[in-house]
C-alpha positions, 0 to 999 in steps of 0.5 A: 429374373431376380427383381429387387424393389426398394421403397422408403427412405427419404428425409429424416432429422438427426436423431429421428427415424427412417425405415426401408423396404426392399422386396424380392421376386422372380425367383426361389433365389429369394430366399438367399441372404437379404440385407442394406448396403449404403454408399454415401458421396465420394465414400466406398459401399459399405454393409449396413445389415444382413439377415438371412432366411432364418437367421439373427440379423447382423449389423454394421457397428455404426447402426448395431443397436440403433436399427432392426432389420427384420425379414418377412419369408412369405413375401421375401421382403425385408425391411430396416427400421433405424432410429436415432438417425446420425447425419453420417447416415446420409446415402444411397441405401441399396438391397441385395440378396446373395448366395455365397456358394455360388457367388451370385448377387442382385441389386436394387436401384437404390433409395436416397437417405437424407439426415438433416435438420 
C-alpha cells in the first residue's frame, strides 16, 4: 500500500519562505514521478512542480524560478523549498506520485500553506 506523508507548510509572509515534505513508502511504485499540486479556496488543482526518479525538476510558471524542488532516491522523498512566497500562494498543497503508463496515482492528505503578513 502507497502511503504518502507530508509535513511542512504553514504560515509564511509575503516574500518569505515555506518548504514542504512529502515521503513515499509501501511500495517500489515510489519510484514513479513525485511532485506538488495545490488547490487554493474555490479554485481548481493546479501543478506546482514535478520531478522524476531522475530527471530535471519542472515547475509551474507562477513558482519557476522562485522555488526548488528536489528529490532524495533512497528515501523516496521530496522535498519543495519556495521562496519570495506571494499571498496567491495560500492553499492546500498536495504530494502525489504517478505512473503515466499505467495511469495510477497516490494522494497525500495535504498540507495548508498560508501567506500573510
Amino acid at each position: 500500500q502507497v502511503q504518502l506523508v507530508e509535513s511542512g507548510g504553514g504560515l509564511g509572509q509575503p516574500g518569505g519562505s515555506v518548504r514542504l515534505f512529502c515521503a513515499c513508502s509501501g511500495s517500489t511504485f515510489c519510484m514513479k514521478p513525485m511532485g506538488w499540486y495545490r488547490q487554493a479556496p474555490g479554485k481548481q488543482r493546479e501543478l506546482v512542480a514535478s520531478l522524476g526518479f531522475l530527471s530535471s525538476a519542472r515547475y509551474a510558471d507562477f513558482v519557476r524560478g522562485r522555488s526548488t524542488l528536489s528529490r532524495d532516491n533512497i528515501q523516496n522523498a521530496i522535498d519543495l523549498q519556495m521562496n519570495n512566497l506571494e499571498r496567491e500562494g495560500t492553499a492546500v498543497y498536495y504530494c502525489y506520485v504517478r505512473d503515466l503508463h499505467s495511469n495510477t496515482e497516490y494522494w497525500g492528505k495535504g498540507t495548508q500553506v498560508i501567506v500573510a503578513s
